[in-house]
C-alpha positions, 0 to 999 in steps of 0.5 A: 168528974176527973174521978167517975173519968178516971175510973172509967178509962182504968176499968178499959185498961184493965178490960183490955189488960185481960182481954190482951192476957186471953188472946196471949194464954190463946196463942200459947195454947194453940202453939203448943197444940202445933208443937205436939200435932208436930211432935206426933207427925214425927212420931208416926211418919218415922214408924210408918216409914221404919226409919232407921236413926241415921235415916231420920237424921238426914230425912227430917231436916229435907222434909221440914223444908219441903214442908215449910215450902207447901206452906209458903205456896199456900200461903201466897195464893191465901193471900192472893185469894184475899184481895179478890172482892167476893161482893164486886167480881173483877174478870182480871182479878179473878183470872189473875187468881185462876192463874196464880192456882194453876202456876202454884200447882205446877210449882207444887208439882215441880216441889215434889219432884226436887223433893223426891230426888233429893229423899230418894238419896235417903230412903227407899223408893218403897219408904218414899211411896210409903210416906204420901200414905203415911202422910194421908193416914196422919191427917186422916187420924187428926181429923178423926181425933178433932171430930171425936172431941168436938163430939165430945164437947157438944155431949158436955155441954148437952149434958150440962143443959140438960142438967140445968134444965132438971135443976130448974124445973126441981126448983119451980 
């Protein structure tokens, strides 16, 4: 009995071994997509805006932290929209959430505007205007990007069932 007891429990740790191994291989994956996605922004914003060197020494480090900025704003009303209860609505909640939306807007607002004082001594006007396109046309491409290799994938695996299917109906 010790025996089947001990087998059972070292077939779990080695399922959650693997299992751990999966979403840690997962995790590697999906920063290194981050890291090229990033890698790629960089890229494609410093072309679009013509930077030159010295400019793109001054201009990246403000627009990480603009951008790092961003994040925490969403972030915080993400965490925010968490706690409301979609199955037991709460008014005051709610309203709480509907106040949290617009004071981070304000407060997004207000971020662009510090931002852009502080860009402006580094670029053009022209460069400045230049990168809310630039940052519009780089999402657009990503979306684009994902959307044609999802499309792919699900022509793959089309492919693969339909393959599967011949094979069956040679072998009946």
């Amino acid at each position: 009995m010790k025996k089947i007891i001990s087998l059972i429990f070292a077939i779990t740790v080695i399922s959650f071994c693997r299992a751990q191994e999966a979403d840690d291989q997962q995790a590697v994956t999906n920063a290194a997509a981050r890291e090229k996605i990033k890698a790629a922004r960089i890229g494609f914003i410093t072309q679009q805006l013509g930077l030159t060197p010295e400019q793109a020494e001054k201009f990246w480090p403000l627009y990480n932290e603009m951008m790092q900025k961003r994040v925490e704003m969403r972030n915080e009303y993400k965490a925010a929209e968490k706690n409301v209860n979609p199955n037991n609505p709460d008014p005051k909640q709610q309203q709480a959430l509907v106040d949290l939306g617009l004071k981070l807007k304000q407060d997004q607002i207000n971020l662009e505007k510090e931002y852009s004082d502080k860009l402006k001594n580094v670029i053009t006007a022209q460069q400045l205007l230049n990168l809310h396109r630039a940052e519009k046309d780089f999402r657009a491409t990503i979306i684009q990007l994902l959307n044609n290799r999802r499309l792919q994938q699900q022509r793959t695996e089309n492919f693969r069932e339909r393959n599967m299917r011949l094979r069956q109906r040679k072998n009946n």
